[in-house]
C-alpha positions as CSV (number, residue, x, y, z in Angstrom):
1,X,0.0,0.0,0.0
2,X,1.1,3.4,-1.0
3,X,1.7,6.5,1.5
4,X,0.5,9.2,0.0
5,X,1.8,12.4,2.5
6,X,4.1,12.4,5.4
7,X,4.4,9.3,7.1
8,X,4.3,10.9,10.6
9,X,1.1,12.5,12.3
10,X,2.1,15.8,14.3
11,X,0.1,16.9,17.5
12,X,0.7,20.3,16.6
13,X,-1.9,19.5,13.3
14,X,-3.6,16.6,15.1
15,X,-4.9,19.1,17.9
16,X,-7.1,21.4,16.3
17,X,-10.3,23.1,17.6
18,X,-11.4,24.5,14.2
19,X,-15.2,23.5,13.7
20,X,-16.7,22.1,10.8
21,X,-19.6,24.1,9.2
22,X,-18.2,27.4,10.7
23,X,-14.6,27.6,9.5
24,X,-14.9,31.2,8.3
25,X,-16.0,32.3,12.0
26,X,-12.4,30.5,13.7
27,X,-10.5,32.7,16.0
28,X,-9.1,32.1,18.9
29,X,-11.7,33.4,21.9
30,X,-10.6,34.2,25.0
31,X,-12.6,32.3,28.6
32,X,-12.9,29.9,30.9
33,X,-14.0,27.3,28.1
34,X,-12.2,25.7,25.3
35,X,-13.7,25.3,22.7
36,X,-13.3,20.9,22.9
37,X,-15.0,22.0,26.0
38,X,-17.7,23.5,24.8
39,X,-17.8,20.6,22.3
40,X,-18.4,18.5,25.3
41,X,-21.0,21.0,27.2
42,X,-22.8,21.1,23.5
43,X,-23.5,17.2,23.3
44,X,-24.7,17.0,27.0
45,X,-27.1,19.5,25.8
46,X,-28.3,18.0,22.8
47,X,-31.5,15.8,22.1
48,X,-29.9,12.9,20.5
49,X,-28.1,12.4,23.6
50,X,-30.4,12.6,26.0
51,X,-32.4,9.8,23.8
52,X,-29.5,7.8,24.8
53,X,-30.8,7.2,28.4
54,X,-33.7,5.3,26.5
55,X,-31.7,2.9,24.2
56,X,-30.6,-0.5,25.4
57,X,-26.8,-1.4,26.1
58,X,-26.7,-5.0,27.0
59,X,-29.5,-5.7,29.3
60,X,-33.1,-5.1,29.0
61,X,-34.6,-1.4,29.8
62,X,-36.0,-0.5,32.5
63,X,-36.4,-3.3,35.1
64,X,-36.3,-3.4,38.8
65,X,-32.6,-3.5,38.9
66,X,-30.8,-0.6,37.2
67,X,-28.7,-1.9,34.7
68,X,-26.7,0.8,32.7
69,X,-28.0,2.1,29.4
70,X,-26.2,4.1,26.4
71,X,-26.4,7.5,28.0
72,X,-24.7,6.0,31.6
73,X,-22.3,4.2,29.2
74,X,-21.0,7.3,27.7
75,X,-20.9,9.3,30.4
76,X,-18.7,6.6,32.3
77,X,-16.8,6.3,29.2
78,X,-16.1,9.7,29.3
79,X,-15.3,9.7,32.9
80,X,-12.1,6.8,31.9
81,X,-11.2,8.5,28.5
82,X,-10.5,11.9,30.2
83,X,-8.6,9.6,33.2
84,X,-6.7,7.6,30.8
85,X,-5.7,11.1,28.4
86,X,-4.9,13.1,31.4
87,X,-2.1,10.4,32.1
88,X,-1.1,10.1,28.7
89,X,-0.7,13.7,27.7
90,X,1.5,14.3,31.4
91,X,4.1,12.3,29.9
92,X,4.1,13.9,26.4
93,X,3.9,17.4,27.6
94,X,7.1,16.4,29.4
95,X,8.2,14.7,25.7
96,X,7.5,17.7,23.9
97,X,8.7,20.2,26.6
98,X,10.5,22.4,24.3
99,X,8.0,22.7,21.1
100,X,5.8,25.5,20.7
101,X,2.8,23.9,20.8
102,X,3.1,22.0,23.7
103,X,0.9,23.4,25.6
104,X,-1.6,22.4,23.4
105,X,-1.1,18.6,24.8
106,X,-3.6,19.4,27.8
107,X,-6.6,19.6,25.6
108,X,-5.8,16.2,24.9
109,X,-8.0,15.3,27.7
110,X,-10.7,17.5,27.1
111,X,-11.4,15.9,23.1
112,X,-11.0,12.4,24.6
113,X,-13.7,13.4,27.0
114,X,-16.5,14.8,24.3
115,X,-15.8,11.7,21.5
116,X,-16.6,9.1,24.6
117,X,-19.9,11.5,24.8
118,X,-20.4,11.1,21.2
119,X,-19.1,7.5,20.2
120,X,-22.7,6.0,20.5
121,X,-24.3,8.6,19.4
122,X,-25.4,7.0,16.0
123,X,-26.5,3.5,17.6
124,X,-30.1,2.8,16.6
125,X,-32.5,1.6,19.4
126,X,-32.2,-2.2,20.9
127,X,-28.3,-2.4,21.2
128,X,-26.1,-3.4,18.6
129,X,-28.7,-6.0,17.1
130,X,-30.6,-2.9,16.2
131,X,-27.5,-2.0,13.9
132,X,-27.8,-5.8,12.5
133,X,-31.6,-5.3,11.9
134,X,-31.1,-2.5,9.5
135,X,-28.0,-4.5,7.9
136,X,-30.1,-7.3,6.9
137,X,-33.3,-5.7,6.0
138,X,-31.4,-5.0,3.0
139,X,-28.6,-8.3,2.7
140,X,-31.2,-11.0,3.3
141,X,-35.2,-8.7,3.9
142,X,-37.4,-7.2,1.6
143,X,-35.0,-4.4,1.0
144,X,-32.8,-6.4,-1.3
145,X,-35.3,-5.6,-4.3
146,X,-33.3,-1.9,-4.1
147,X,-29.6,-2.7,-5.2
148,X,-30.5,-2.4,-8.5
149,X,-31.6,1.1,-8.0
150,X,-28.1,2.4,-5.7
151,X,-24.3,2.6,-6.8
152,X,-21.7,0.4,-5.4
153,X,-21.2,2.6,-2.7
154,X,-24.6,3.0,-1.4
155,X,-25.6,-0.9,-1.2
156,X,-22.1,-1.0,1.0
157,X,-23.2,1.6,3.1
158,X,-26.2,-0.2,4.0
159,X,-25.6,-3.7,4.0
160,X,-22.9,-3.0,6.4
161,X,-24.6,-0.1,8.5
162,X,-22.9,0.9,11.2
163,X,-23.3,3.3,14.7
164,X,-19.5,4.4,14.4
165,X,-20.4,5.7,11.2
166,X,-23.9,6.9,11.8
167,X,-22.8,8.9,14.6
168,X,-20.0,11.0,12.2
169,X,-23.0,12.0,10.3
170,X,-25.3,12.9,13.2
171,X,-22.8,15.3,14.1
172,X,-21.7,16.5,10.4
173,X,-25.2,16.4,8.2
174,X,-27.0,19.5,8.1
175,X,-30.5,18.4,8.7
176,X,-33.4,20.2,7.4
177,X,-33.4,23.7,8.9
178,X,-30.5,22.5,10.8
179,X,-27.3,25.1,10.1
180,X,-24.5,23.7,8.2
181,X,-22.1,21.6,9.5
182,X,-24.4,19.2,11.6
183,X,-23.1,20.5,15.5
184,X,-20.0,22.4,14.3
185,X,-17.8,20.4,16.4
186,X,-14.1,20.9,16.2
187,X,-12.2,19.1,13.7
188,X,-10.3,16.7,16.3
189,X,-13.4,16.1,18.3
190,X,-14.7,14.5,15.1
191,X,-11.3,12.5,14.0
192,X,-11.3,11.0,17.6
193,X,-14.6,9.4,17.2
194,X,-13.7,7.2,13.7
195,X,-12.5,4.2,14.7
196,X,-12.3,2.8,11.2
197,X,-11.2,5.5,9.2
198,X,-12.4,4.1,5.9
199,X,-15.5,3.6,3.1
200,X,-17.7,0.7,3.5
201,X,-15.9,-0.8,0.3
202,X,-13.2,-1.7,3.1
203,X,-16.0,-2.8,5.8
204,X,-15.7,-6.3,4.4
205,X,-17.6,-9.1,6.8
206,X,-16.8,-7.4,9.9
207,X,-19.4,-4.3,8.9
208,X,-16.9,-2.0,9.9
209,X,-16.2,1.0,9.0
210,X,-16.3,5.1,9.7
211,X,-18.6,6.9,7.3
212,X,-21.4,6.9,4.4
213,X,-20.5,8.0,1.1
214,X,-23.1,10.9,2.1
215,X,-20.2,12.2,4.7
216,X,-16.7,10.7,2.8
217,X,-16.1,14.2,1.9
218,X,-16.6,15.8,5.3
219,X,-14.1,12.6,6.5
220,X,-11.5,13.9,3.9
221,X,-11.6,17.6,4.9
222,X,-11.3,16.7,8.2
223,X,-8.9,14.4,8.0
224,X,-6.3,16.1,5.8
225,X,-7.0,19.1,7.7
226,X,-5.6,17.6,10.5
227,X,-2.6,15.8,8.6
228,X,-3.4,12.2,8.9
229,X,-2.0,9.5,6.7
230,X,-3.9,8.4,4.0
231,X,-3.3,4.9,2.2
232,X,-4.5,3.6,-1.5
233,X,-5.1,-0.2,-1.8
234,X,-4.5,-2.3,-5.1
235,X,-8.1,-1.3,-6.5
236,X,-7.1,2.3,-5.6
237,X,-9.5,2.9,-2.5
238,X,-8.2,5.2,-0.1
239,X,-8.1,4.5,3.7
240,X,-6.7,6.7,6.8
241,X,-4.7,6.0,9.5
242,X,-6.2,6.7,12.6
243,X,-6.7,9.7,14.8
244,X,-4.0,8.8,17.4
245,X,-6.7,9.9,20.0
246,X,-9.6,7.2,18.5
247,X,-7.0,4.8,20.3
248,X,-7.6,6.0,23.9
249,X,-11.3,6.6,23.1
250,X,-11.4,2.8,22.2
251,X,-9.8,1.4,25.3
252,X,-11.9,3.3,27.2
253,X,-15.1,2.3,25.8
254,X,-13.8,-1.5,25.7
255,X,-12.8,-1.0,29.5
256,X,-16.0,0.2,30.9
257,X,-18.3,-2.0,28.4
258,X,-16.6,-5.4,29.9
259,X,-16.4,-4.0,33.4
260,X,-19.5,-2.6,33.6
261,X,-21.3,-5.4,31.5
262,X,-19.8,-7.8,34.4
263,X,-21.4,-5.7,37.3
264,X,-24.6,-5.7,35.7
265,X,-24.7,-9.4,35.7
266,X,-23.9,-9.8,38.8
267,X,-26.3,-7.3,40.4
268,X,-29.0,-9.5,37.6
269,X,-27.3,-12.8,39.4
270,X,-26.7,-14.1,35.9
271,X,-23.0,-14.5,37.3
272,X,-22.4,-15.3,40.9
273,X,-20.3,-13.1,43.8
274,X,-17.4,-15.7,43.4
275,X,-17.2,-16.0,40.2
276,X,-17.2,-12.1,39.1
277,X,-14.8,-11.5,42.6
278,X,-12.4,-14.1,40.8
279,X,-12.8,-12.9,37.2
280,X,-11.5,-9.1,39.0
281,X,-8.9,-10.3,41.1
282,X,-7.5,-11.6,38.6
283,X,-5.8,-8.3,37.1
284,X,-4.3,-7.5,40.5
285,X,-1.0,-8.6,41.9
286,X,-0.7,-11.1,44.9
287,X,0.3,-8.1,47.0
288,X,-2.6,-6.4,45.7
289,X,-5.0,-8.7,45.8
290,X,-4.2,-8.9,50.1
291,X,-4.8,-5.6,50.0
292,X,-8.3,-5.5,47.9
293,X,-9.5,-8.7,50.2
294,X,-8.7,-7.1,53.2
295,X,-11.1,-3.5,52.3
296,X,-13.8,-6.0,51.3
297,X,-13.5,-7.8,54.6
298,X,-14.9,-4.9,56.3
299,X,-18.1,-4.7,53.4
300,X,-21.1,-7.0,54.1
301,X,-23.0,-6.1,50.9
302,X,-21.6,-8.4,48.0
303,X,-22.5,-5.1,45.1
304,X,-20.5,-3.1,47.7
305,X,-17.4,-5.6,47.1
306,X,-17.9,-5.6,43.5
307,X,-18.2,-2.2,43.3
308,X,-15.3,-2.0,44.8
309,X,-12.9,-4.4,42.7
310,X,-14.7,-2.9,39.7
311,X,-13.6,0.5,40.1
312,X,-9.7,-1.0,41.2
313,X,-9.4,-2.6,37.9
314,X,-10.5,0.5,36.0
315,X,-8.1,1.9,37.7
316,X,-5.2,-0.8,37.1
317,X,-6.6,-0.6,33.2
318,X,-6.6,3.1,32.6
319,X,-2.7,3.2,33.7
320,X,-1.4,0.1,31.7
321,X,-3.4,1.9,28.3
322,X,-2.1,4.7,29.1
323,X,1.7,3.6,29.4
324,X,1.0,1.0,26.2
325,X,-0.2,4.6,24.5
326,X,3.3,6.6,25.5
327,X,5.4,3.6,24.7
328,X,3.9,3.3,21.3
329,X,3.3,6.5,20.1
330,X,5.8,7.0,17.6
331,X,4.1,3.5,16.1
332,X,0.7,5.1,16.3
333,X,1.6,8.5,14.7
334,X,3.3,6.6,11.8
335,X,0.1,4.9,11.7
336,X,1.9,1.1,12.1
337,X,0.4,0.6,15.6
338,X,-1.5,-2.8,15.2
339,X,-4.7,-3.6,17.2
340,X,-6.4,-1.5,19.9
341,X,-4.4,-0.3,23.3
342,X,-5.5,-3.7,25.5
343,X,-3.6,-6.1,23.5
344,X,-0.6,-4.5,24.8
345,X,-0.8,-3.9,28.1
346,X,1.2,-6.6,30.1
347,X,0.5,-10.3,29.7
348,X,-1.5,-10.2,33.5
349,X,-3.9,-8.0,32.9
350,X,-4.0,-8.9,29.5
351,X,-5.1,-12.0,29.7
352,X,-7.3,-10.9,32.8
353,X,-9.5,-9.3,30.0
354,X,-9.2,-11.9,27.6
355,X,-11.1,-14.2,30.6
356,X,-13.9,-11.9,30.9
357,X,-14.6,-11.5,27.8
358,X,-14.7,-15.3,27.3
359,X,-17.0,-15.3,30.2
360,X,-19.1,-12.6,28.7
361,X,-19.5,-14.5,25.8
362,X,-20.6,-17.8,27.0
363,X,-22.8,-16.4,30.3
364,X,-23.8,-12.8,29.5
365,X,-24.7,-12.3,25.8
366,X,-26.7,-15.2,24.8
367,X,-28.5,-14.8,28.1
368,X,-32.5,-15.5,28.0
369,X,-33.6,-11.5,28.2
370,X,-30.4,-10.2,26.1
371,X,-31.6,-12.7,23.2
372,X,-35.2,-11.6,23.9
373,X,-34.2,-8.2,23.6
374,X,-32.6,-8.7,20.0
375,X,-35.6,-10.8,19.0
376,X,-38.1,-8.4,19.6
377,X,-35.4,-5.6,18.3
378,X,-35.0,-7.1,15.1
379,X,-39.3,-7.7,14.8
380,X,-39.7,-3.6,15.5
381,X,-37.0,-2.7,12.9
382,X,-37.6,-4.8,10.2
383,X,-41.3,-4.0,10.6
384,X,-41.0,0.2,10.5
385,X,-37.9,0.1,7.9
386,X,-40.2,-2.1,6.1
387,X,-43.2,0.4,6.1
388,X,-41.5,4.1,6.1
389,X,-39.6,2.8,3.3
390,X,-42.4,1.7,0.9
391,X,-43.8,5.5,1.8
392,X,-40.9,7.2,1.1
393,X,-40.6,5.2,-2.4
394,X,-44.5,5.9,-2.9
395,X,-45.3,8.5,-0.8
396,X,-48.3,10.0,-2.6
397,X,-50.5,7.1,-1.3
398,X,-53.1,7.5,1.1
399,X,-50.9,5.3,3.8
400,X,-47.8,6.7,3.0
401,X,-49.1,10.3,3.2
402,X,-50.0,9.7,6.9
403,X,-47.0,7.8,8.1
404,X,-44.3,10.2,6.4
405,X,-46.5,13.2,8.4
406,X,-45.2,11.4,11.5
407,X,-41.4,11.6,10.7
408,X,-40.1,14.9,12.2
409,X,-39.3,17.7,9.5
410,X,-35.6,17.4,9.8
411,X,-35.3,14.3,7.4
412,X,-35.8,14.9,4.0
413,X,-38.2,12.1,3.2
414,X,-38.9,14.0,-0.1
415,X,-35.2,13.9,-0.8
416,X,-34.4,14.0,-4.7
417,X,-32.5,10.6,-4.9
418,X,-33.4,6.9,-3.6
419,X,-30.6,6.7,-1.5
420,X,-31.5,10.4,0.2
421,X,-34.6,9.0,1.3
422,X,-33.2,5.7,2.5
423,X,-31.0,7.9,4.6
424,X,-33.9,9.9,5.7
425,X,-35.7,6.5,7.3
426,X,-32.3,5.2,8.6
427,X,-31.2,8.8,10.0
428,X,-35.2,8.6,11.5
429,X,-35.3,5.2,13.0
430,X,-31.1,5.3,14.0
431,X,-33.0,8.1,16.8
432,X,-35.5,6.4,18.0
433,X,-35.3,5.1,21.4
434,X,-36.5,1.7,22.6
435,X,-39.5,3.1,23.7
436,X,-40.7,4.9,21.1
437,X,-39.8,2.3,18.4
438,X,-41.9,-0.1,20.4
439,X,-44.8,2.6,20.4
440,X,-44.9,3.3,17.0
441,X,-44.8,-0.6,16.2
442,X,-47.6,-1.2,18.0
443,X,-49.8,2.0,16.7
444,X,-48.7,0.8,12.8
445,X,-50.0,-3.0,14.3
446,X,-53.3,-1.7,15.4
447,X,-51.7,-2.8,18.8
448,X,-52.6,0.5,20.6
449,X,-54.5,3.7,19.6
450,X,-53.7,7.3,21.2
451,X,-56.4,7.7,24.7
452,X,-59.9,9.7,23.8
């Protein structure tokens, strides 16, 4: 594969709190905020993640127990990120010590902390079945009839849907009556979110990848903008390296998803005290592991004790990313780093995770009410991708007419091309939370009708 620009990243270019949509408006303001702060303070504030509180993570919402949901999630994400970037950029602000911009290294933490706020952003309701639902409705459902009618490009894009690329456009499209530039985040708040800096055409069978062909020229701008390295395959298709900061916002989402995703069990008693109290132990030292049994001698409530370990081995994680991070940084701004931050952290931890993610695999998510969940998921999505897509392709039909009136203004249903109003029922459906996606199956069922 061929480099095509410098084949090192800088932080001087890689930090950079210009914001999309509003270029012409960039100066440097003086205040108590920065502006990756107010990046931050602007996503707490906006609708689409508040809906987050109302789509499902693992477990089934709401129940007797509180389990966590996408909005707790990213917020405890956020919480790690900002932990495990406050360590990393004390050690490169001593690395850089003499350079110009070094002072510019501190924001590190505050762009780690709004892309964790942002990273699930584009997740449709019903966990990451939900993003399987909509994959399949046109790979295997009725919406295969359509590939004849889309480019190359477009049948990737939705045959391997995905949240991490979803949420780039929620926060780059200009929506109907929306201003330009989606939220005008800053240009390394939005790198820092991408985890797979590439077209669908790469995606391949793991549905992976980091933007629609609606958005690859936003991707580009940004991404050149902030100098990082772009690659061409054989057939000529261009992919990036990533964001060195995507890295830290990774390892914090993979920390506090199997962490958390083991507490919740517990607290559901799908796993038992001993075995979850083993499964945490396990990343601490002999010496430590005196030391965390003797503090949980003196706790009587078995979530107390897990509580307790849980928040240790965040702990022990955040520092072994954060040292992995420094020790390969030259790797990762040469873009040759290989595989995310946990699969270099010493072999005890290491394979600590590597255990409970086995043990999540065979105990936690093929559990009874997590399959339910992405049964019932799948029925709610197939059914309303089914129907708001026949309106959009018909939509001067009595039936269509009234459905499409239901779909807020901001998504161009009426858009001039096929694939415009796909995206207008994916960007519509992507929003919805559980909740409401149950409700409206039910009033398009004739399940439930609005009280007289």
């Amino acid at each position: 594969m061929a480099t095509n620009q410098s084949t090192k990243m800088s932080w001087d270019r890689l930090i950079c709190d210009k914001r999309f949509g509003l270029e012409h408006y960039h100066n440097q303001r003086p205040g108590v905020r920065s502006d990756f702060t107010r990046d931050y303070d602007r996503l707490v504030f906006s609708s689409p993640f508040r809906r987050l509180q109302n789509k499902t993570q693992v477990f089934p919402l709401p129940g007797s127990i509180f389990v966590h949901n996408r909005l707790t999630h990213s917020l405890e994400v956020s919480c790690v990120g900002r932990s495990l970037a406050g360590e990393v950029s004390q050690e490169l602000v001593k690395k850089y010590a003499d350079e110009p911009w070094e002072e510019s290294l501190y924001a590190i933490g505050e762009i780690v902390a709004a892309a964790c706020l942002a990273h699930d952003l584009g997740n449709p309701p019903f966990g990451h079945s939900g993003e399987k639902a909509i994959s399949t409705f046109f790979s295997e459902g009725d919406g295969a009839v359509l590939q004849s009618q889309l480019t190359t490009e477009q049948w990737n894009d939705l045959i391997h849907f995905e949240g991490n690329a979803n949420a780039f456009r929620l926060l780059t499209h200009q929506f109907k009556g929306r201003r330009p530039g989606g939220f005008a985040m800053t240009y390394s708040t939005l790198a820092s979110i991408v985890k797979y800096p590439f077209e669908s055409a790469l995606a391949k069978d793991a549905n992976k990848f980091g933007f629609f062909t609606s958005e690859k020229d936003t991707f580009v701008t940004v991404a050149n903008e902030l100098g990082m390295i772009p690659r061409e395959n054989e057939k000529g298709v261009v992919s990036y390296c990533r964001h060195p900061l995507v890295y830290i916002v990774e390892a914090a989402d993979d920390i506090c998803y199997e962490v958390m995703d083991l507490e919740d069990a517990h607290k559901l008693k799908i796993l038992p005290t001993a075995t979850v109290m083993e499964l945490f132990l396990n990343f601490l030292s002999p010496e430590r592991q005196e030391r965390a049994k003797a503090v949980m001698a003196e706790l009587d409530d078995p979530n107390e004790r897990i509580g307790y370990l849980r928040a240790t081995v965040i702990g022990v994680l955040v520092h072994r990313c954060a040292e992995a991070f420094v020790e390969h940084e030259e790797e990762i701004l040469r873009g040759e780093f290989q595989g995310p931050l946990l699969k270099h952290i010493p072999e005890l931890e290491r394979k600590a995770y590597e255990r409970c993610n086995d043990i999540s695999w065979a105990h936690i998510y093929g559990a009874s009410d997590v399959v339910d969940i992405e049964l019932a998921g799948n029925r709610i999505i197939t059914f309303l991708m089914g129907k708001l897509i026949h309106a959009v392709r018909f939509p001067t039909l009595n039936y269509s007419r009234l459905l499409l009136s239901k779909v807020p203004q901001q998504y161009d249903v009426h858009a001039p091309t096929l694939f415009g109003k796909i995206q207008a029922v994916l960007d519509h459906i992507s929003g919805m939370t559980d909740v409401y996606a149950l409700d409206l199956y039910r009033k398009l069922n004739g399940m439930s009708l609005p009280a007289v």
